[in-house]
KEBA-790746 format. One record per atom (N, C-alpha, C, O): residue number from 1; atom name; z, y, x. Coordinates in steps of 0.2 Angstrom, whole numbers. Each point is the difference from the previous one (the first is absolute). Layout:
N
<site><pos>NUM</pos><site>CA</site><pz>Z</pz><py>Y</py><px>X</px></site>
...
END
This chain:
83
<site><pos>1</pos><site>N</site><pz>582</pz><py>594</py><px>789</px></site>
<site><pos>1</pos><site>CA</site><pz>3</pz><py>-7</py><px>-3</px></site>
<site><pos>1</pos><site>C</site><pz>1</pz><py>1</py><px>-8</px></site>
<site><pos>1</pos><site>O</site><pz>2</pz><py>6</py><px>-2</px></site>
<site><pos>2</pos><site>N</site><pz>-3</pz><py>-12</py><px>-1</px></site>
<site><pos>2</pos><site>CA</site><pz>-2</pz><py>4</py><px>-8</px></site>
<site><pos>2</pos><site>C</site><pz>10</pz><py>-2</py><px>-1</px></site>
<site><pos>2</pos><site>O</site><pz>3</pz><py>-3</py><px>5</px></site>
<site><pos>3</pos><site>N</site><pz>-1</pz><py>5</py><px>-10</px></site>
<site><pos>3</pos><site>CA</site><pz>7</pz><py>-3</py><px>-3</px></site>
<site><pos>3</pos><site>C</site><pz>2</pz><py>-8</py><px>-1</px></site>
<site><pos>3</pos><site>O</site><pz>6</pz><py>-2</py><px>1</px></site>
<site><pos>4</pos><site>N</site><pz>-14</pz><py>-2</py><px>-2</px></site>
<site><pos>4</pos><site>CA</site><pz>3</pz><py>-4</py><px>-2</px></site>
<site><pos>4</pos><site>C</site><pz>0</pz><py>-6</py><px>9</px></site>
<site><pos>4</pos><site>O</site><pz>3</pz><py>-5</py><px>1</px></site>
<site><pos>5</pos><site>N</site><pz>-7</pz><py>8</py><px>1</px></site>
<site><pos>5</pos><site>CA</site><pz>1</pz><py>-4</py><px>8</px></site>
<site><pos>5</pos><site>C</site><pz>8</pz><py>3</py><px>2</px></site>
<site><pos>5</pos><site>O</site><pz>5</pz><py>-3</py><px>2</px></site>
<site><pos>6</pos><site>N</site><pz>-5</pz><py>9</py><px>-3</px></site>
<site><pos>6</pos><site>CA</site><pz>7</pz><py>0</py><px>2</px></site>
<site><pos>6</pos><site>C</site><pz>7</pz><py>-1</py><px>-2</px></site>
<site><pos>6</pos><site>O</site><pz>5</pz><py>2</py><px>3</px></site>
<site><pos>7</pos><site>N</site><pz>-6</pz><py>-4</py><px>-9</px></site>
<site><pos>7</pos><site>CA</site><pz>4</pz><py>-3</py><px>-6</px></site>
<site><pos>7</pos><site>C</site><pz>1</pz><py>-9</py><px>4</px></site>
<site><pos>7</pos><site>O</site><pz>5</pz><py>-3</py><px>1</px></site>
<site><pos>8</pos><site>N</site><pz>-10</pz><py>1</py><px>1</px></site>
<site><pos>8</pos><site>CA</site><pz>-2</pz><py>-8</py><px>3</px></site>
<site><pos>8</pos><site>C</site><pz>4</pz><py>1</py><px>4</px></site>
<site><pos>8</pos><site>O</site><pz>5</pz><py>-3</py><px>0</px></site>
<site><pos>9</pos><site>N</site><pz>-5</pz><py>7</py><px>5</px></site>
<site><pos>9</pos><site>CA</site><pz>2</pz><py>1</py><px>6</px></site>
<site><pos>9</pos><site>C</site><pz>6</pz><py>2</py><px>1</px></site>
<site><pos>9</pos><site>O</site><pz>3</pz><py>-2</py><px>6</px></site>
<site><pos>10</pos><site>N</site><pz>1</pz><py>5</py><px>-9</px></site>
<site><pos>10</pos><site>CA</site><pz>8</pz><py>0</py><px>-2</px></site>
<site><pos>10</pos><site>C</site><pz>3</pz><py>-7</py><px>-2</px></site>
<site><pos>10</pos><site>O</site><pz>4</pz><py>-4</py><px>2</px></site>
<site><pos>11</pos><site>N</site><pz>-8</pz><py>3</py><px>-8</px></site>
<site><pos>11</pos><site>CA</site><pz>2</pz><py>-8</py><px>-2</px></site>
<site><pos>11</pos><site>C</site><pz>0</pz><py>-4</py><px>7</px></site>
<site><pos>11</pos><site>O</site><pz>5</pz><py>-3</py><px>1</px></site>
<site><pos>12</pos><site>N</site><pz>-10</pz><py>1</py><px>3</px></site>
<site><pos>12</pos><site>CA</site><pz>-1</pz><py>-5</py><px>5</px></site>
<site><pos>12</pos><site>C</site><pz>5</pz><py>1</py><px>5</px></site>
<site><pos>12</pos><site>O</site><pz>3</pz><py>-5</py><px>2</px></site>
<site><pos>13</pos><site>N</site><pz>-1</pz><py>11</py><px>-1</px></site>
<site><pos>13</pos><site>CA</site><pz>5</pz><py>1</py><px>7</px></site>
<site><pos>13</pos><site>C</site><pz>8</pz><py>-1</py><px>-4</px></site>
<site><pos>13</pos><site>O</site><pz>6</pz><py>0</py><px>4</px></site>
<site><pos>14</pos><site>N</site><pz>-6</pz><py>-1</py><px>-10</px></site>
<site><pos>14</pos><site>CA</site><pz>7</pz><py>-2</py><px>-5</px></site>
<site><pos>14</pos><site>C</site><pz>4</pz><py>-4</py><px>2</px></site>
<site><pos>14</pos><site>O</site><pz>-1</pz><py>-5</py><px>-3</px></site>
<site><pos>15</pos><site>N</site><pz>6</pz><py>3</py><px>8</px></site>
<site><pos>15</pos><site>CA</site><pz>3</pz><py>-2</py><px>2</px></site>
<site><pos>15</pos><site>C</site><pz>6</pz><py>0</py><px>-4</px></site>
<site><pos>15</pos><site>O</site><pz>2</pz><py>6</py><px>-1</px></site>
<site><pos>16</pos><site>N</site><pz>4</pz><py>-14</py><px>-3</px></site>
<site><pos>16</pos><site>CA</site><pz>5</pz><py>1</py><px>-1</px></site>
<site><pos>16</pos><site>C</site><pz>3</pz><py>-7</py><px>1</px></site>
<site><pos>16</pos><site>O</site><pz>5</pz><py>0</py><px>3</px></site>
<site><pos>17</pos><site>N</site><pz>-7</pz><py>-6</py><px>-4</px></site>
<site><pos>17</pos><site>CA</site><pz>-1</pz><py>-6</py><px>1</px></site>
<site><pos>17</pos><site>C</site><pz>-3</pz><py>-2</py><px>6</px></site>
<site><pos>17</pos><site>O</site><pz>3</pz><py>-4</py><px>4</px></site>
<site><pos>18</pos><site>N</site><pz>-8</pz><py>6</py><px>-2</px></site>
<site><pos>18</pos><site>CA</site><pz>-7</pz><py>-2</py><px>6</px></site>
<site><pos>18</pos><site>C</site><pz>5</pz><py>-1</py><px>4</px></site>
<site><pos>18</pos><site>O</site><pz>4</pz><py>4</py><px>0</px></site>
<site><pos>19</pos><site>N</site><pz>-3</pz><py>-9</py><px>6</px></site>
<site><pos>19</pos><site>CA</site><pz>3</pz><py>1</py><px>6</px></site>
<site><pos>19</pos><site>C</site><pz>7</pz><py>-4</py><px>-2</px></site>
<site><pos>19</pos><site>O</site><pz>3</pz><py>-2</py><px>5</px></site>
<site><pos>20</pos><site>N</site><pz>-1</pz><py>1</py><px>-11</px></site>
<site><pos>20</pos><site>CA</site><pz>5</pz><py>-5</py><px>-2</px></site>
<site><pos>20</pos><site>C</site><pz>-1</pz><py>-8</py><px>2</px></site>
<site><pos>20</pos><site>O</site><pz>-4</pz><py>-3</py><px>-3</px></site>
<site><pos>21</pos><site>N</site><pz>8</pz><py>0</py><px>9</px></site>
<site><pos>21</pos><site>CA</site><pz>0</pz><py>-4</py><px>5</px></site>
<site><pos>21</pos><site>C</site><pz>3</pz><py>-7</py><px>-5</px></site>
<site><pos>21</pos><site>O</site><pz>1</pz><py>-6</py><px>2</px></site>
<site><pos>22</pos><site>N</site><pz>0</pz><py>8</py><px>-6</px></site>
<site><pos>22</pos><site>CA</site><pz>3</pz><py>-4</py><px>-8</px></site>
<site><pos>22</pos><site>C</site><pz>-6</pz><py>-2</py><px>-4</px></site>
<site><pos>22</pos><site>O</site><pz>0</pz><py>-6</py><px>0</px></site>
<site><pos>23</pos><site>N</site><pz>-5</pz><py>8</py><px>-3</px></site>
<site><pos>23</pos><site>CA</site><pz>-7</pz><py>-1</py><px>-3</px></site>
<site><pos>23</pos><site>C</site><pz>-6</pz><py>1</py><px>4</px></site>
<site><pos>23</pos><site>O</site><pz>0</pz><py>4</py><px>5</px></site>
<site><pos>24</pos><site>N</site><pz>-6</pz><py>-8</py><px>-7</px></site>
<site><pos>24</pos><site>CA</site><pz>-6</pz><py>-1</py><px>2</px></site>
<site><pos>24</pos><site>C</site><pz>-2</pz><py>8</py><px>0</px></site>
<site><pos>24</pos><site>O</site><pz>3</pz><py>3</py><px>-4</px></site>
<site><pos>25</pos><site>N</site><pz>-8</pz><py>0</py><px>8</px></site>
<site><pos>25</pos><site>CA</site><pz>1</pz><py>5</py><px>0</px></site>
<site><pos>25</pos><site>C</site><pz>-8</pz><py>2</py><px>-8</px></site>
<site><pos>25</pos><site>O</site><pz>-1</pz><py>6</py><px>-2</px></site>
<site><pos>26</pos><site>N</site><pz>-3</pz><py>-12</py><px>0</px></site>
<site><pos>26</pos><site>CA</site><pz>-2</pz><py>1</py><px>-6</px></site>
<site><pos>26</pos><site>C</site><pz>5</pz><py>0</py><px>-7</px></site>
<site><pos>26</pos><site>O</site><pz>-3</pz><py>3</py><px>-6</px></site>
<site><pos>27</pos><site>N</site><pz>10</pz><py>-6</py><px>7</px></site>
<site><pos>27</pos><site>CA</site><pz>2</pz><py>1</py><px>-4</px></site>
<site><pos>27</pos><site>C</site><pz>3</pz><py>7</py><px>0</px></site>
<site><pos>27</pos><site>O</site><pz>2</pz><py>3</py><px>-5</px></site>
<site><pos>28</pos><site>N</site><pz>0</pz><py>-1</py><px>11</px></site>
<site><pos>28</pos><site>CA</site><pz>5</pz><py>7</py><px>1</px></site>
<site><pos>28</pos><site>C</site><pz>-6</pz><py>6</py><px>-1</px></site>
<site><pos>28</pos><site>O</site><pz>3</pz><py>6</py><px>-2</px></site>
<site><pos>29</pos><site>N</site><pz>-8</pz><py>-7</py><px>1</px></site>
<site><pos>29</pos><site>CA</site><pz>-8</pz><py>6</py><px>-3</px></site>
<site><pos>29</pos><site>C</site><pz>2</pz><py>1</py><px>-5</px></site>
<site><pos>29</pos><site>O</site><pz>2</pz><py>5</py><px>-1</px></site>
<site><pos>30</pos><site>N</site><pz>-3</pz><py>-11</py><px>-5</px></site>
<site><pos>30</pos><site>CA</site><pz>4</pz><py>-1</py><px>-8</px></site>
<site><pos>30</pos><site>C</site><pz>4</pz><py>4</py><px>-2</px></site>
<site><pos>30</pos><site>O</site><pz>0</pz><py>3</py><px>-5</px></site>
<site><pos>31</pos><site>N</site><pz>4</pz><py>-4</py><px>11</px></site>
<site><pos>31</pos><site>CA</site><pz>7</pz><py>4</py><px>-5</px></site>
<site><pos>31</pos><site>C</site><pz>0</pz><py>8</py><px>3</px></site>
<site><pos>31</pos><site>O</site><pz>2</pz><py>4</py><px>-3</px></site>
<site><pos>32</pos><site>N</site><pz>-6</pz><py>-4</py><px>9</px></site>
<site><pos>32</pos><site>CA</site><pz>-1</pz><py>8</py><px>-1</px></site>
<site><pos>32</pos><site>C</site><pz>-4</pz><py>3</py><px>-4</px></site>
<site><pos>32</pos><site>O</site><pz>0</pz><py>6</py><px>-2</px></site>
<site><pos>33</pos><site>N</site><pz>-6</pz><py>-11</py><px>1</px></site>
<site><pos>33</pos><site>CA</site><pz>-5</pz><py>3</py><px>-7</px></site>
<site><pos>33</pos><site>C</site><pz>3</pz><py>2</py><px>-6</px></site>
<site><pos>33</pos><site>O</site><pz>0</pz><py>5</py><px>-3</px></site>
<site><pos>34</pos><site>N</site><pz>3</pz><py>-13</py><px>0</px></site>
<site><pos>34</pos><site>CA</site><pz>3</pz><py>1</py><px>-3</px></site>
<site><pos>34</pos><site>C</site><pz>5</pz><py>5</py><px>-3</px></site>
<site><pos>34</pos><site>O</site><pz>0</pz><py>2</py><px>-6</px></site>
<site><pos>35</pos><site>N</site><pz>6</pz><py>0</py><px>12</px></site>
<site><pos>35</pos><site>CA</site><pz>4</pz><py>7</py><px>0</px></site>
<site><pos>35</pos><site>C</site><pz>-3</pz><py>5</py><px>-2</px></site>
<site><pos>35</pos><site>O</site><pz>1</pz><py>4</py><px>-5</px></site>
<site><pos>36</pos><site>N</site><pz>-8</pz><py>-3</py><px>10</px></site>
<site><pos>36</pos><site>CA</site><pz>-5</pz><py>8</py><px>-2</px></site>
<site><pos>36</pos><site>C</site><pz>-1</pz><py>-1</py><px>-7</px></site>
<site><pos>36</pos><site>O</site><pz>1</pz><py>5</py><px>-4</px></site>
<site><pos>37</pos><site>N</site><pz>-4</pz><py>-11</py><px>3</px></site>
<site><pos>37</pos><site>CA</site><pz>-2</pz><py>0</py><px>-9</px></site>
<site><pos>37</pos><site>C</site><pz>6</pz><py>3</py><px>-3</px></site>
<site><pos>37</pos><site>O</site><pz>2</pz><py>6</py><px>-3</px></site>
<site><pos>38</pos><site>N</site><pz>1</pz><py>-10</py><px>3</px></site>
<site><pos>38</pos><site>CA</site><pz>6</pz><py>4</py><px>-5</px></site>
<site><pos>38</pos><site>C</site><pz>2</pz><py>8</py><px>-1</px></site>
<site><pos>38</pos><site>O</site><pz>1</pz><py>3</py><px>-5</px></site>
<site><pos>39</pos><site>N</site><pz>0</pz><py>-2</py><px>11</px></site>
<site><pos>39</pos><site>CA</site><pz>1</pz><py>9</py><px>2</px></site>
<site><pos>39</pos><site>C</site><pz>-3</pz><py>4</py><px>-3</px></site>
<site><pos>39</pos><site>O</site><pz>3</pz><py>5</py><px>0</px></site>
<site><pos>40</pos><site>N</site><pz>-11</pz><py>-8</py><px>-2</px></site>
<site><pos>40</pos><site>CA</site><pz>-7</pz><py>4</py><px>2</px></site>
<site><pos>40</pos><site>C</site><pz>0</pz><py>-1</py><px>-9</px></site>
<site><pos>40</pos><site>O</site><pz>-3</pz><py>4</py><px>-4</px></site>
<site><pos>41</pos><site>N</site><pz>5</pz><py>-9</py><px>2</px></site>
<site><pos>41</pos><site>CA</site><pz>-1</pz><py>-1</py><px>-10</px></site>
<site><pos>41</pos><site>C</site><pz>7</pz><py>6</py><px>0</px></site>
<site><pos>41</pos><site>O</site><pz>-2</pz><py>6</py><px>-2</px></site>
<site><pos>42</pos><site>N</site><pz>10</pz><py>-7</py><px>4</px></site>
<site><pos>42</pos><site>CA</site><pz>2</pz><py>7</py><px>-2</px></site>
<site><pos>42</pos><site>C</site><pz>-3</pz><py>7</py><px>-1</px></site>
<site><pos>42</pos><site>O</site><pz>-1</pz><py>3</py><px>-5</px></site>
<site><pos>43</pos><site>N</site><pz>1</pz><py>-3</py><px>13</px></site>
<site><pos>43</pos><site>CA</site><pz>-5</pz><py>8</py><px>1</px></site>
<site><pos>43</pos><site>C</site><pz>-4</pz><py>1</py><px>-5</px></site>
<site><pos>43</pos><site>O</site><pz>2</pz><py>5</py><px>-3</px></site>
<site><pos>44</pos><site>N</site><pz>-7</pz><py>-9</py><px>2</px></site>
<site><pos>44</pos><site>CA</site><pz>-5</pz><py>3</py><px>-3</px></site>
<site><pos>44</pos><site>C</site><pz>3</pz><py>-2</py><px>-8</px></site>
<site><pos>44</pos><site>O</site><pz>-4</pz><py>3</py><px>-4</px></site>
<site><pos>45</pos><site>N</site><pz>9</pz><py>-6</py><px>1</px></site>
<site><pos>45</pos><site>CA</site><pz>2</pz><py>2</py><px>-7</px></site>
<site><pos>45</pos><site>C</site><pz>4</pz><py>6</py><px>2</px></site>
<site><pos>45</pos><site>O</site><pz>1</pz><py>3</py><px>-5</px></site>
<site><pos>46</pos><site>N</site><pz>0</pz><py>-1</py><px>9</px></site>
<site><pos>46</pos><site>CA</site><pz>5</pz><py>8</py><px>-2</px></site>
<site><pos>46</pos><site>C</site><pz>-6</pz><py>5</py><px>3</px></site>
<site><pos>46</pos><site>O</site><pz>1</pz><py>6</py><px>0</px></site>
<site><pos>47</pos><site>N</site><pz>-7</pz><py>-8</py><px>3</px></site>
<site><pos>47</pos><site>CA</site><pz>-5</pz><py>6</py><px>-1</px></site>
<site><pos>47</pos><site>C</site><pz>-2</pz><py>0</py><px>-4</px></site>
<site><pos>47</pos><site>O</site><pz>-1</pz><py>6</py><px>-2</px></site>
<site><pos>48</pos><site>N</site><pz>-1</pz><py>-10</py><px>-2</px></site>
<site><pos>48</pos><site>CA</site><pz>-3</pz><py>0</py><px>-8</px></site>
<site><pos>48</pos><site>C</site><pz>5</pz><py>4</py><px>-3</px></site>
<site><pos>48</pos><site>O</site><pz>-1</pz><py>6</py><px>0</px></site>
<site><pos>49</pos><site>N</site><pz>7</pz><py>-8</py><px>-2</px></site>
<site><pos>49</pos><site>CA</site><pz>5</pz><py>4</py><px>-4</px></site>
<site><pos>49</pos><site>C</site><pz>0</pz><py>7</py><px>2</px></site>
<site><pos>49</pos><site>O</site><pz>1</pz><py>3</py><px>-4</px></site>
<site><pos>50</pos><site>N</site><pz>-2</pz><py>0</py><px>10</px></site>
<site><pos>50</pos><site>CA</site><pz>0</pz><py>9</py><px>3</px></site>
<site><pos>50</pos><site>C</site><pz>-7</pz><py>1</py><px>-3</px></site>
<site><pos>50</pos><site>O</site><pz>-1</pz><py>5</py><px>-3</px></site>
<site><pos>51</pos><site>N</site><pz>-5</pz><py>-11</py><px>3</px></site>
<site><pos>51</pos><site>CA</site><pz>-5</pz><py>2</py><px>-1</px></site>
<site><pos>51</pos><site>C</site><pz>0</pz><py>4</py><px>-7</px></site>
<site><pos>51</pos><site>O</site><pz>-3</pz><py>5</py><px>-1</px></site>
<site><pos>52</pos><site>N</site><pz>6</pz><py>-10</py><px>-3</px></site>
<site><pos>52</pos><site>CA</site><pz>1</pz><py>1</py><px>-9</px></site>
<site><pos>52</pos><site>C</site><pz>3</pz><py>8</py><px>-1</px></site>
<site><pos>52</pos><site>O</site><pz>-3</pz><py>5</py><px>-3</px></site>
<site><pos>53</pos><site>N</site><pz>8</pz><py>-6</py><px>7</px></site>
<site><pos>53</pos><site>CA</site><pz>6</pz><py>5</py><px>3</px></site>
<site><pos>53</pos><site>C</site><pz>-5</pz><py>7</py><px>-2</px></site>
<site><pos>53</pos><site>O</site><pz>1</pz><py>4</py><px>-4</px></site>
<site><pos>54</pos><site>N</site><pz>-5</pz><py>-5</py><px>8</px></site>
<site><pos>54</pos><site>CA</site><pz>-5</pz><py>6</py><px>3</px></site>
<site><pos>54</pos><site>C</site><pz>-6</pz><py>1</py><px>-5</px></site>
<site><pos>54</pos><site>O</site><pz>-4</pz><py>4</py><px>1</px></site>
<site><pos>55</pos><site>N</site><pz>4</pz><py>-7</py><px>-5</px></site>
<site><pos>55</pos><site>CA</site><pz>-4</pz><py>-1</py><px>-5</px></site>
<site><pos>55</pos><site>C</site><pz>-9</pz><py>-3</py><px>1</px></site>
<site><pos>55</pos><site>O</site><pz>-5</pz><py>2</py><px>-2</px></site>
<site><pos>56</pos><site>N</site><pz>7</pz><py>-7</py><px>6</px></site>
<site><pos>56</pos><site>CA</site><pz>-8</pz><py>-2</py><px>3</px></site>
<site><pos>56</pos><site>C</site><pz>0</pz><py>-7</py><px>-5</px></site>
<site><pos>56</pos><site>O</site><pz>4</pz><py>-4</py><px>-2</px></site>
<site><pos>57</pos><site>N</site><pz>-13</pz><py>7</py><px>0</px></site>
<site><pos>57</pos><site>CA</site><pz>0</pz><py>-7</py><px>-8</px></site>
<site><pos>57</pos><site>C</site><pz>0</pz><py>-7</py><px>4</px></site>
<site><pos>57</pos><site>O</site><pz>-1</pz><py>-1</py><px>6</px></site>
<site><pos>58</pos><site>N</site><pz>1</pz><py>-2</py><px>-11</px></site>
<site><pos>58</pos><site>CA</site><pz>0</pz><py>-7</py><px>1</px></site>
<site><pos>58</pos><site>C</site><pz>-8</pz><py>-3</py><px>6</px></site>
<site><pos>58</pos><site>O</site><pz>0</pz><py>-5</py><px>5</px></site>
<site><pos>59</pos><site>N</site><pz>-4</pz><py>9</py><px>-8</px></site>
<site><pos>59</pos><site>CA</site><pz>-5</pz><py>-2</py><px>3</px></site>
<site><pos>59</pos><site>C</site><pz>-1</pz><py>2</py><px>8</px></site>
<site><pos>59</pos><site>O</site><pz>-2</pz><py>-3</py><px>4</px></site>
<site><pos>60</pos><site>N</site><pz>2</pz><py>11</py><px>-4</px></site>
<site><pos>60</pos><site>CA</site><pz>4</pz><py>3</py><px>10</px></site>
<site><pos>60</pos><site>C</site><pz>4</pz><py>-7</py><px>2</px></site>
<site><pos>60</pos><site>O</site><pz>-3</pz><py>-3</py><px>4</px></site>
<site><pos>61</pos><site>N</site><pz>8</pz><py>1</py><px>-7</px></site>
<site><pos>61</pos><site>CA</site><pz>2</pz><py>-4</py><px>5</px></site>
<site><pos>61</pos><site>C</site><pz>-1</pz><py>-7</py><px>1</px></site>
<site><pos>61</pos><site>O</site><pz>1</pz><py>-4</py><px>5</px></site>
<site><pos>62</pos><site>N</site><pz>-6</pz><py>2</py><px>-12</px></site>
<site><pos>62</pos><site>CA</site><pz>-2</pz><py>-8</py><px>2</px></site>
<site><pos>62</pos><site>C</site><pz>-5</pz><py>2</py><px>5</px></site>
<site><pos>62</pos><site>O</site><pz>0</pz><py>-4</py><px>5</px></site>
<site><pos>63</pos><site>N</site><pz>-5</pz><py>10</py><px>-6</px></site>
<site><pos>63</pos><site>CA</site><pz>-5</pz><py>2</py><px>6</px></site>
<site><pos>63</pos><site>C</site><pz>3</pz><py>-1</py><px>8</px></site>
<site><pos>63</pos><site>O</site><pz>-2</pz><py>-3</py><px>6</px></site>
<site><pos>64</pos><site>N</site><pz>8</pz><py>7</py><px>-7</px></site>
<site><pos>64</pos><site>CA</site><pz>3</pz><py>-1</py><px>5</px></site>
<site><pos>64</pos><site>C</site><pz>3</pz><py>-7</py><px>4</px></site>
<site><pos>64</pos><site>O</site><pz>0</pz><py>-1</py><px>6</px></site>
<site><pos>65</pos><site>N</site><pz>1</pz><py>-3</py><px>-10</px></site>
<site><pos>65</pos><site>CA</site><pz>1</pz><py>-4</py><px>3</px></site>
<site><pos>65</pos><site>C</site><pz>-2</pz><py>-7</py><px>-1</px></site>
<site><pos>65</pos><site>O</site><pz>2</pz><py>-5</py><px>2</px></site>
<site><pos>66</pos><site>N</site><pz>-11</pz><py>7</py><px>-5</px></site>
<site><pos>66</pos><site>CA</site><pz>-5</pz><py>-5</py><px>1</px></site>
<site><pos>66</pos><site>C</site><pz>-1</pz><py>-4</py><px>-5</px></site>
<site><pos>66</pos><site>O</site><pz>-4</pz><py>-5</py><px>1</px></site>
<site><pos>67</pos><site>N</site><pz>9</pz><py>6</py><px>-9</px></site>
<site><pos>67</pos><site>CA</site><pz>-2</pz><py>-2</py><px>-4</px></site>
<site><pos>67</pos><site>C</site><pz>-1</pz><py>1</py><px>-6</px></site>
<site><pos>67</pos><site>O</site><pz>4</pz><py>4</py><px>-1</px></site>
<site><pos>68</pos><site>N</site><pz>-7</pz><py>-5</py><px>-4</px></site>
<site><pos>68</pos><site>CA</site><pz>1</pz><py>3</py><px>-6</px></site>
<site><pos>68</pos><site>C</site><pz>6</pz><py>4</py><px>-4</px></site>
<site><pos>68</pos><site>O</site><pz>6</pz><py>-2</py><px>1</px></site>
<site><pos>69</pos><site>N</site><pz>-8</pz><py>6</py><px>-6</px></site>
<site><pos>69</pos><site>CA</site><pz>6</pz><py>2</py><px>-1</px></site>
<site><pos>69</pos><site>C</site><pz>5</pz><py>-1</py><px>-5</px></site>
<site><pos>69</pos><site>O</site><pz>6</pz><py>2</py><px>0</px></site>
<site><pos>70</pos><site>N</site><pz>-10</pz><py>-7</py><px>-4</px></site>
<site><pos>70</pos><site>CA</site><pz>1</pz><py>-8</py><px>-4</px></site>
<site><pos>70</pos><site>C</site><pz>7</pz><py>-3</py><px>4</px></site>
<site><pos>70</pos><site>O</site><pz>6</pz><py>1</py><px>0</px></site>
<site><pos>71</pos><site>N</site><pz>-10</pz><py>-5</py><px>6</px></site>
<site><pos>71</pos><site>CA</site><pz>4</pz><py>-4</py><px>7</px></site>
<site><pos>71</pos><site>C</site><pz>7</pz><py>6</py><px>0</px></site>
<site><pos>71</pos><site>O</site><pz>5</pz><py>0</py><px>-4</px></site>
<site><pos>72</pos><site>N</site><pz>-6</pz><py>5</py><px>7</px></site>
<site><pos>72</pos><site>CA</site><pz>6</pz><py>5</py><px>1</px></site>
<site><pos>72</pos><site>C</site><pz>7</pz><py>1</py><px>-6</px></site>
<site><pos>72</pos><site>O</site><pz>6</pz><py>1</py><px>1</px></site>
<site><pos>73</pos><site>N</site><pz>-12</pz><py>1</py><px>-8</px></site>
<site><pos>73</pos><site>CA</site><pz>7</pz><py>-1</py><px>-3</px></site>
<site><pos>73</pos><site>C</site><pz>5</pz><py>-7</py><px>-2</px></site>
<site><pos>73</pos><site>O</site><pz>5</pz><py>0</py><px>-3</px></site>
<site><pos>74</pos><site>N</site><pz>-10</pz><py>-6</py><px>6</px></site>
<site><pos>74</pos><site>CA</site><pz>2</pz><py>-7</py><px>-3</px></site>
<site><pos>74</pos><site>C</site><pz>5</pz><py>0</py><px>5</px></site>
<site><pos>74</pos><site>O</site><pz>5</pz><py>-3</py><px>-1</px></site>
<site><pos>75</pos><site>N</site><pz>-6</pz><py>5</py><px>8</px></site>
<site><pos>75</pos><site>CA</site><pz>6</pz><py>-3</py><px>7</px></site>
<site><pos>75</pos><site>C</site><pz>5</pz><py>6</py><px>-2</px></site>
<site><pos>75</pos><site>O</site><pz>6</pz><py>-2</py><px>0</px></site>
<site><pos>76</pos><site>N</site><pz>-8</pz><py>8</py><px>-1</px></site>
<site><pos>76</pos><site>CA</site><pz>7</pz><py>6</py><px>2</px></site>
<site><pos>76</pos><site>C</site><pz>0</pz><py>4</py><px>-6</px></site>
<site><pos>76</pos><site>O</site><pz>2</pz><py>5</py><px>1</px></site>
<site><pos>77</pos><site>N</site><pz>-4</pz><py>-5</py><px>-8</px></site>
<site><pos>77</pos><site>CA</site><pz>4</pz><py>3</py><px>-3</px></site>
<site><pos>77</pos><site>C</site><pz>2</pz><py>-2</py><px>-2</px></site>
<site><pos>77</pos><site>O</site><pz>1</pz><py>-6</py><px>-1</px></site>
<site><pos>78</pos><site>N</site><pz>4</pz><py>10</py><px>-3</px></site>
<site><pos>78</pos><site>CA</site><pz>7</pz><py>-2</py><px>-4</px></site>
<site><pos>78</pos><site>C</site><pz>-1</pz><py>0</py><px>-7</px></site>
<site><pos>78</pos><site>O</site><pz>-5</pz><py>3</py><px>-1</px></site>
<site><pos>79</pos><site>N</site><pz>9</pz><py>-6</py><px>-5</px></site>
<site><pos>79</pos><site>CA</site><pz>-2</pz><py>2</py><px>-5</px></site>
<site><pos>79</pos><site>C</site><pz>0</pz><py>7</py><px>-2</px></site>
<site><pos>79</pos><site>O</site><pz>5</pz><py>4</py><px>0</px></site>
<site><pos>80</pos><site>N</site><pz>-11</pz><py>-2</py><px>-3</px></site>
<site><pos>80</pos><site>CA</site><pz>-1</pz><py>9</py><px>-3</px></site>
<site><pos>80</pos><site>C</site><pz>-3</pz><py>4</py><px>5</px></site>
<site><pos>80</pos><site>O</site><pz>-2</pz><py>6</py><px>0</px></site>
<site><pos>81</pos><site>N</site><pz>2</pz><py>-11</py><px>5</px></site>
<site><pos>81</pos><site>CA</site><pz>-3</pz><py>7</py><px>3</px></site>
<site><pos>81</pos><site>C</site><pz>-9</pz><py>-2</py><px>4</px></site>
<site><pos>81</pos><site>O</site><pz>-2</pz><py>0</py><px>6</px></site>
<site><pos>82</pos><site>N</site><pz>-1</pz><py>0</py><px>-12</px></site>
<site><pos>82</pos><site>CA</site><pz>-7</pz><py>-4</py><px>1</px></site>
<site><pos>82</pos><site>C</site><pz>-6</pz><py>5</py><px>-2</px></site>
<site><pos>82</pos><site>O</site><pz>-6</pz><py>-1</py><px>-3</px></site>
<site><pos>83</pos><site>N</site><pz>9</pz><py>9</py><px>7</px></site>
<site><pos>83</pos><site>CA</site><pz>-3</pz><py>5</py><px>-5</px></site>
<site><pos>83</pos><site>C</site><pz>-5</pz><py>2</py><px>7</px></site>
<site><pos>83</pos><site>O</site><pz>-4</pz><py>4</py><px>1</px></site>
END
């Protein structure tokens, strides 16, 4: 199973809203999407920062996370630190 099917497949079984007898259960998906997004943009700004931490360049981590290294320093870096 590659990472990213089972990346899918944690996401799908994400239950925190779903089953809430209060909202449509398309709206209760939302807000667990939703929640995961939020979590998953943290996380991954403070792996970027150990990344730097660690001294991996700009572009190791746009690679890593699928996009330019341009893209990477425009979302997570900070002023000065574009080396």
């Amino acid at each position: 199973m590659s990472a990213e099917s089972s990346a899918f497949n944690h996401v799908m079984e994400f239950r925190w809203r779903q089953g809430d007898p209060d909202i449509p259960e398309a709206e209760a998906r939302l807000h667990d999407l939703g929640a995961l997004q939020l979590a998953i943009a943290e996380v991954v700004e403070i792996a970027v920062g150990d990344a730097r931490a660690d001294e991996l360049t700009w572009t190791q981590i746009g690679d890593a996370l699928g996009v330019s290294a341009q893209a990477a320093v425009a979302r997570y870096g900070k002023r000065g630190d574009y080396r």
